[in-house]
C-alpha positions in Angstrom: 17.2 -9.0 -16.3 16.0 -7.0 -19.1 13.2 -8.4 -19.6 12.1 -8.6 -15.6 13.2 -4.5 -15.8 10.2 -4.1 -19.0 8.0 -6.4 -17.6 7.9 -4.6 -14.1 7.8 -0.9 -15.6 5.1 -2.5 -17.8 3.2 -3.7 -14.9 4.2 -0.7 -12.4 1.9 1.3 -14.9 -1.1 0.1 -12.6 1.0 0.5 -9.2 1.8 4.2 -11.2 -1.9 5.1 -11.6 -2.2 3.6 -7.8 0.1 6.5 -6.3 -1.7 9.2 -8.5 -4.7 8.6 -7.1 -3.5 8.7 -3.2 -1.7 11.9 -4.0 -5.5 13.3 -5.4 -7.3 11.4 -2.5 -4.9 11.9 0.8 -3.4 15.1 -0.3 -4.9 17.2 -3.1 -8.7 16.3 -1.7 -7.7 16.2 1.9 -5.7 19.5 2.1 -8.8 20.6 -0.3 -11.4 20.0 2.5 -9.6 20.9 5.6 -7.7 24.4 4.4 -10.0 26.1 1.8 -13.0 24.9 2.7 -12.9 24.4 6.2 -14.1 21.0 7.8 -12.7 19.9 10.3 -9.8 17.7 10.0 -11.5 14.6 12.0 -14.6 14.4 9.3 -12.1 14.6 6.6 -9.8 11.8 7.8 -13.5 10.0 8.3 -14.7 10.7 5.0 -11.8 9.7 3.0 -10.2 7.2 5.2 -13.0 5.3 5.1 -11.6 3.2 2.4 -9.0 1.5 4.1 -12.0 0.1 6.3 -12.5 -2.5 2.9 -9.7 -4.3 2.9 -11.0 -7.5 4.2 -12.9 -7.4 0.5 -9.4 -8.7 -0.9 -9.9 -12.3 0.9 -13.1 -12.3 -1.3 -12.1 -11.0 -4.3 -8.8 -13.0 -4.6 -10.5 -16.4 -4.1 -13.2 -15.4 -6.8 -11.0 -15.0 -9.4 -9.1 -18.3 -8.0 -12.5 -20.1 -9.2 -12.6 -18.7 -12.6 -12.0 -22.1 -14.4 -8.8 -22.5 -16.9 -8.7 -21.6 -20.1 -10.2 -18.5 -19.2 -8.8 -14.8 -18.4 -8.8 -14.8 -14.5 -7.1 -11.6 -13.2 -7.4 -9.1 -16.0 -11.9 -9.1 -16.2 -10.8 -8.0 -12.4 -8.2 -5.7 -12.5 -10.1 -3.4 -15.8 -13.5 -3.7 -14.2 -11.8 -2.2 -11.2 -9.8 0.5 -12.8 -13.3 1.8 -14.0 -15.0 1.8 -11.0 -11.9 3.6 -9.2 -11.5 6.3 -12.0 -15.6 6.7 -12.0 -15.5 7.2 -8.4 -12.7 9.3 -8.3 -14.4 11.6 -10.7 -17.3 11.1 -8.6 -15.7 12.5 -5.5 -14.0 15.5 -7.1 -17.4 16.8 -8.2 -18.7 15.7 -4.6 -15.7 18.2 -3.4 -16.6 20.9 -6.2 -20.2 21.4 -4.4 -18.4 21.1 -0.8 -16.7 24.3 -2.5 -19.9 25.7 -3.6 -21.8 24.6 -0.5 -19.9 26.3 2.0 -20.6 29.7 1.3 -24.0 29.9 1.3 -26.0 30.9 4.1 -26.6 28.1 6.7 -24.6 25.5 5.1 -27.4 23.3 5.1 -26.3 20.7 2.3 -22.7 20.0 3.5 -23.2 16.9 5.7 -25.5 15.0 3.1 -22.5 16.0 0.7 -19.6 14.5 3.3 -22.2 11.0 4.0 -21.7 10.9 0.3 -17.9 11.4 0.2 -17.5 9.1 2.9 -19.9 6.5 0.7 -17.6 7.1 -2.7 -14.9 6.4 -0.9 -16.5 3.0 0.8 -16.8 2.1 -3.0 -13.8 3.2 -3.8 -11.7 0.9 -1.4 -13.7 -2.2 -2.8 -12.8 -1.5 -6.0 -8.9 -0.9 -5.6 -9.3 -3.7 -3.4 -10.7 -6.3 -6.2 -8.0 -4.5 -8.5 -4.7 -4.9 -6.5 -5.5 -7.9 -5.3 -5.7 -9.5 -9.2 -2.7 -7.4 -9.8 -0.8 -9.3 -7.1 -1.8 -12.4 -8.3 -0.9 -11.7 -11.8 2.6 -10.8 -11.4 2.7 -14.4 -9.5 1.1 -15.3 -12.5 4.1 -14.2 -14.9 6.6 -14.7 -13.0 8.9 -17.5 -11.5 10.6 -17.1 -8.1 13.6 -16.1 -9.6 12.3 -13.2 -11.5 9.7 -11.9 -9.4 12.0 -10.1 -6.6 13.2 -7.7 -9.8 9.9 -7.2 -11.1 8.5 -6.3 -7.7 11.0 -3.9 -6.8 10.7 -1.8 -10.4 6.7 -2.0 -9.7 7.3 -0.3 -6.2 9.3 1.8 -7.5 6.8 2.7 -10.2 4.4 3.4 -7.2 6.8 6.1 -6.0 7.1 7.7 -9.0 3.3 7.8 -9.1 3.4 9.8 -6.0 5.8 12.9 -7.9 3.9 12.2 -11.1 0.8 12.8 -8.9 2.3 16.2 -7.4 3.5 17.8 -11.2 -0.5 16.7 -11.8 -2.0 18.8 -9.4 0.9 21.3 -10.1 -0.4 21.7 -13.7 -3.9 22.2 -13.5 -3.9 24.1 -10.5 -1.4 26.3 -12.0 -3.0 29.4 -11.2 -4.8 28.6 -7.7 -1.1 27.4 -6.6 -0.5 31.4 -6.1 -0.3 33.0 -3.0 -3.8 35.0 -3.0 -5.8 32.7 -5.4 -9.3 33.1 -6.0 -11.5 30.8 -5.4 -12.8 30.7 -9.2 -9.6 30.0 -10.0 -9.2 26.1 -7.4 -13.5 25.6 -9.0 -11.8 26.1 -12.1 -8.7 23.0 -11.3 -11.2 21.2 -9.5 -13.2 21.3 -12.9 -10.3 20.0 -14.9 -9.0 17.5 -12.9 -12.5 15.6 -12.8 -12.6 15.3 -16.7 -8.8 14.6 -17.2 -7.5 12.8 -13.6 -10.2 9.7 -14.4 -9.1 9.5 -18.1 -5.4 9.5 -17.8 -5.8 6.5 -14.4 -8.0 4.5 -16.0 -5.3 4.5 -19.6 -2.8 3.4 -17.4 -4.3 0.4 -15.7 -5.4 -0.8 -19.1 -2.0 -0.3 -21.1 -0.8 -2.3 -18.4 -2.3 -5.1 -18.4 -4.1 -5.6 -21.8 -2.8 -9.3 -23.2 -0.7 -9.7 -20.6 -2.9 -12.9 -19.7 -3.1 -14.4 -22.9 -0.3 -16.7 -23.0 -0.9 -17.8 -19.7 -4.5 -18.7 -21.0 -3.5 -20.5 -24.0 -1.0 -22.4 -21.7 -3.7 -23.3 -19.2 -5.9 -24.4 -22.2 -3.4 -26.6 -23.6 -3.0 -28.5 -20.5 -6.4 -28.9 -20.2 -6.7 -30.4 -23.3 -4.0 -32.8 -22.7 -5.6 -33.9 -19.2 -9.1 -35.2 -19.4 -9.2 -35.4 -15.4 -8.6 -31.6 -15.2 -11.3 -30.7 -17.9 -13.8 -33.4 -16.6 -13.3 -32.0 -13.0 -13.9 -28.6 -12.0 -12.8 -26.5 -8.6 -15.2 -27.9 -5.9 -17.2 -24.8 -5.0 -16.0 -24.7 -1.1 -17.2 -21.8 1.1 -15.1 -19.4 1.5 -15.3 -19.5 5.7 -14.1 -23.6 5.2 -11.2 -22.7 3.3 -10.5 -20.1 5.8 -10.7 -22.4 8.5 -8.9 -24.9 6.9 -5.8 -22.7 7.0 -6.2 -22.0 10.4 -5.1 -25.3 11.2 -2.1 -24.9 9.3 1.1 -23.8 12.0 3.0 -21.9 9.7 -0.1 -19.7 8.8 -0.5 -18.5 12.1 3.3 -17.9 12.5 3.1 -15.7 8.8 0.7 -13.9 10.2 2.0 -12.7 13.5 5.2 -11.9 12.1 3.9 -9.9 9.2 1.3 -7.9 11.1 4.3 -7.1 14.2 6.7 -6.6 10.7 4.2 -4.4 8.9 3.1 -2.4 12.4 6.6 -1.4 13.0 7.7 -0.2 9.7 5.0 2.6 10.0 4.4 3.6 13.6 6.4 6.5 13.3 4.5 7.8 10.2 2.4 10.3 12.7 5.5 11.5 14.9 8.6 11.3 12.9 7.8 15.3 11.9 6.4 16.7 15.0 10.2 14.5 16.4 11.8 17.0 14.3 10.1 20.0 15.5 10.1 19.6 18.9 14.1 18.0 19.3 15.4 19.9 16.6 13.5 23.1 16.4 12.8 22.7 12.4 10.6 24.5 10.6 7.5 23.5 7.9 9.9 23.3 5.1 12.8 21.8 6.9 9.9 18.7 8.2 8.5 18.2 5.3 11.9 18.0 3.6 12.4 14.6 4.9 10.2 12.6 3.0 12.5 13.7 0.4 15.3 11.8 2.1 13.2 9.1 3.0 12.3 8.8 -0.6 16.1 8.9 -2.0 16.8 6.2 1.0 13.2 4.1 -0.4 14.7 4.2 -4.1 18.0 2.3 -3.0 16.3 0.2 -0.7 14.2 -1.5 -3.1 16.6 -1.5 -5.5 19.8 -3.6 -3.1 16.7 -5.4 -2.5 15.5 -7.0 -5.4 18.3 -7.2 -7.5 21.2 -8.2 -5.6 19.8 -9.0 -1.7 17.0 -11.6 -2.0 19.1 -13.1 -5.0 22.0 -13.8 -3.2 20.7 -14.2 0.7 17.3 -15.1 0.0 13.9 -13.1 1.6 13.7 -14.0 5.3 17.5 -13.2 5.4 17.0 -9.5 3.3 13.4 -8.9 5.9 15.6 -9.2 9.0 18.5 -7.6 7.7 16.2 -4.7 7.1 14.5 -4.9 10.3 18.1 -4.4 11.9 19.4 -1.9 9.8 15.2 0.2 10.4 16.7 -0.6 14.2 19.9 1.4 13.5 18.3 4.6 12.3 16.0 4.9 14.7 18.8 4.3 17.7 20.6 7.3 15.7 17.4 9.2 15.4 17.0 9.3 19.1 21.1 9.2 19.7 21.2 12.9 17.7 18.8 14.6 19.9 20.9 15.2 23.0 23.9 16.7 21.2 21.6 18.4 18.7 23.5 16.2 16.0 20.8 17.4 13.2 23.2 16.1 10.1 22.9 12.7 12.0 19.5 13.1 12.0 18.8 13.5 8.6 21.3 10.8 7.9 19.1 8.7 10.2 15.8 9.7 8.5 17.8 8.6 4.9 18.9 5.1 6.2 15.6 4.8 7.7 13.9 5.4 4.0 16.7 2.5 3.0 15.9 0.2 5.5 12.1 0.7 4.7 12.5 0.1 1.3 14.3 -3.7 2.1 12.2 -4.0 4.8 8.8 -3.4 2.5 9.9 -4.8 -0.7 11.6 -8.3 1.2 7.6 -8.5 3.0 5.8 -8.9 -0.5 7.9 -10.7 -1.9 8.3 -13.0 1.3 4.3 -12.9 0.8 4.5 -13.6 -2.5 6.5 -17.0 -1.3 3.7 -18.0 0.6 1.5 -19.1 -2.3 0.4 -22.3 -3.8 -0.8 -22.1 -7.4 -4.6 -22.6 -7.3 -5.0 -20.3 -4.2 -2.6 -17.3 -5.2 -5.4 -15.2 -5.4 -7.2 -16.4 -2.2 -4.0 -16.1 0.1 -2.5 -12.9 -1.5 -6.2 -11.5 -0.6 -5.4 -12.1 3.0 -2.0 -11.2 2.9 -3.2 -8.1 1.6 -5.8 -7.2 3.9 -3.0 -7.7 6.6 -0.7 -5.6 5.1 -3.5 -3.1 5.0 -4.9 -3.3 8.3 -1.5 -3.5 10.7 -0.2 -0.1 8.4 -3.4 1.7 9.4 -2.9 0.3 12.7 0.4 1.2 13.0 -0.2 5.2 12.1 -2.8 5.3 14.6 -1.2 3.5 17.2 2.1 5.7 16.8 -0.1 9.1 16.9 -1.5 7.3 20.5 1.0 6.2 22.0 3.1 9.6 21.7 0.2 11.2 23.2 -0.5 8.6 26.0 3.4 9.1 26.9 3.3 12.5 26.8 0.0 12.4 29.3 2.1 9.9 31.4 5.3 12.0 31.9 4.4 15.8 30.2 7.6 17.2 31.1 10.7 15.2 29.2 9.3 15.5 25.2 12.5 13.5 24.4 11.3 10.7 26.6 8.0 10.6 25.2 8.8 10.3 21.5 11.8 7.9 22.5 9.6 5.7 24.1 7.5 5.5 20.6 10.6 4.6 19.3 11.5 2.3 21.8 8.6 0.3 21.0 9.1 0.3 17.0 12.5 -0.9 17.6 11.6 -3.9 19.8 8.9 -4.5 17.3 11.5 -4.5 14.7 14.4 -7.1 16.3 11.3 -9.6 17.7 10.0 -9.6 14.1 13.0 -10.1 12.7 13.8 -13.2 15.2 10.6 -14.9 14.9 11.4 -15.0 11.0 13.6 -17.9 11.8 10.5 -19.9 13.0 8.8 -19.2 8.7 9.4 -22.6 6.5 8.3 -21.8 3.1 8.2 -25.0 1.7 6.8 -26.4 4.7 3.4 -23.8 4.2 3.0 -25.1 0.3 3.3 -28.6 1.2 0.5 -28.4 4.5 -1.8 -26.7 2.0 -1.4 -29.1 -0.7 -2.2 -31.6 1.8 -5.2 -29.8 3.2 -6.8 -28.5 -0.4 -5.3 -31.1 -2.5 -9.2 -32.6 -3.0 -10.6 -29.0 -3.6 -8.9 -28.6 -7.2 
């Protein structure tokens, strides 16, 4: 257990460096753009959330470094050439918000729409690039680790991606020191912005590198050994199959299309009350700012024990489709207390809700990847951890909009019962939630490796 614990805080370095950077991208840049400099919230979420539209690079980039022959370093060329791009561009799109600074005083203003085009283009860039990166990092920790090892190691690098995120916040805290007080100057956020464009790039891109440098090796010399022991391996290379015939040679497999329903529906309900849960307590429970934003702290506390019941005592002793639908039901819970508080005004029960809904999330997310980290077969870990990825990515974002949506579409449908409009958001999260977690019976792990060893068993 020791080792899985320094193995996974020397791995969550990368996930670390991961939740800096969306604490400098979605929140330092974002509040940056829309408060003191004044654009309007929509070209912001454009500009910057343009990213999450390259996820389907993943599929790519995880079956490219599936080719790279053995003997060879597959995952780390990947995962440092990445970590260079994403600290270059990050650099890249702090200056880009430094002139947005500049820009926007002078007269006319003429400059600041090639200046967001350009944004939005860094930030294209930028989603490839974590992209290529996290999607090598997945594969390497299936890489290093056996099924019994890898739930521990997963939940210590999630929870290395949280800790990223208050890292990330005692950052900006520090070198914006001075335009953190009430009636800053505006020399004084150039002068953060300044810093944080030599340092932040420096400091992410020394993370990802301590923590994977020689990582790889012994899996290489293993590889290389074998080889050299098995003239048919070294005499015969990967067959160089397009990647739109391997994809279509999945298709045909049943218990891919089941994994994927059920870990889109999974992954949309987990976060479709990301837009609402806030404004639910304002308008229910009359909280203010402070008292709103105070939840994520409970949701965080709720997140650390979740992923920490999860991957060292759940999945070990019940297994991962048993820990993914006990968190579905216990995510089902919470938000039948959430809505069960309202009416009496029950705002300790609330909070208590919003805490076991952080725990439940944690299970819920930590029992997906490493259920997705089940559905592997070495030889296409890259490849399929590509897709799982982009599907992860796509049904979150999804999910956020969709939640946003439907709370204004209920609210349209019957504008005078508020409580009726968010329940009704809620309503369909928890459905999502208990149909999930039923169709979970249907996944057969060992059924998936064995259908694509039959179906790509003459393509390595």
């Amino acid at each position: 257990m020791v080792r899985d614990i320094c193995l996974g805080i020397r791995l969550g370095l990368f996930q670390l460096s991961l939740g800096i950077l969306g604490v400098l991208m979605l929140g330092l840049f974002n509040r940056l753009l829309i408060e003191e400099i004044g654009l309007p919230a929509a070209v912001v979420a454009l500009a910057i959330g343009s990213q999450q539209l390259m996820g389907f690079t993943r599929i790519w980039f995880g079956n490219r470094s599936d080719r790279i022959a053995a003997g060879r370093l597959k995952r780390t060329p990947y995962i440092v050439i990445s970590a260079l791009a994403f600290s270059g561009l990050f650099g890249l799109s702090g200056w880009v918000v430094l002139q947005l600074a500049r820009t926007i005083t002078l007269p006319g203003q003429l400059f600041v729409g090639p200046w967001v085009g350009l944004l939005m283009l860094i930030s294209i860039a930028l989603g490839m690039a974590i992209s290529a990166g996290g999607t090598a990092f997945s594969a390497l920790v299936v890489d290093l680790t056996c099924e019994r090892e890898r739930p521990r190691v997963l939940a210590v690098v999630w929870g290395m991606r949280l800790l990223g995120v208050l890292l990330g916040s005692a950052f900006v805290a520090r070198l914006f020191g001075a335009a953190c007080e009430e009636g800053a100057s505006a020399d004084a956020l150039k002068t953060g912005l300044e810093q944080l464009i030599l340092v932040g790039p420096l400091l992410l891109f020394g993370l990802v590198v301590f923590s994977v440098l020689g990582l790889e090796h012994r899996l290489v010399e293993r590889d290389s050994m074998a080889q050299s022991l098995n003239a048919d391996v070294a005499n015969n290379p990967q067959k160089n199959v397009p990647l739109l015939q391997l994809l279509g040679r999945l298709r045909t497999i049943p218990q891919f299309g089941r994994f994927v329903a059920v870990t889109c529906l999974f992954t949309f309900s987990m976060f479709l009350n990301d837009a609402v849960l806030e404004s639910y307590g304002a308008a229910l429970f009359g909280m203010s700012l402070c008292a709103t934003t105070a939840l994520n702290a409970l949701m965080a506390i709720g997140f650390f024990v979740g992923l920490g019941v999860s991957g060292f005592l759940l999945i070990e002793r019940i297994g991962n489709i048993r820990t993914a639908q006990l968190g579905g039901i216990l995510a089902s819970m919470a938000l039948v207390l959430m809505l069960l508080s309202a009416p009496w005004q029950f705002l300790g029960g609330f909070r208590l809700a919003v805490m076991l809904f952080g725990l439940s999330l944690g299970i819920c997310i930590h029992a997906s990847f490493t259920l997705m980290f089940s559905f592997v077969e070495p030889g296409k870990v890259g490849l399929l951890l590509g897709i799982w990825g982009a599907l992860y990515a796509y049904s979150r974002g999804l999910a956020t909009i969709s939640g946003g949506g439907l709370l204004t579409l209920f609210k349209t449908l019957n504008p005078d019962d508020v409580f009726g409009s968010f329940g009704s958001v809620f309503g369909v999260q928890i459905v999502g939630f208990l149909v999930a977690a039923v169709l979970m019976h249907r996944l057969d792990v060992d059924g998936f490796r064995k259908n694509i060893r039959q179906r790509f068993g003459g393509l390595a």
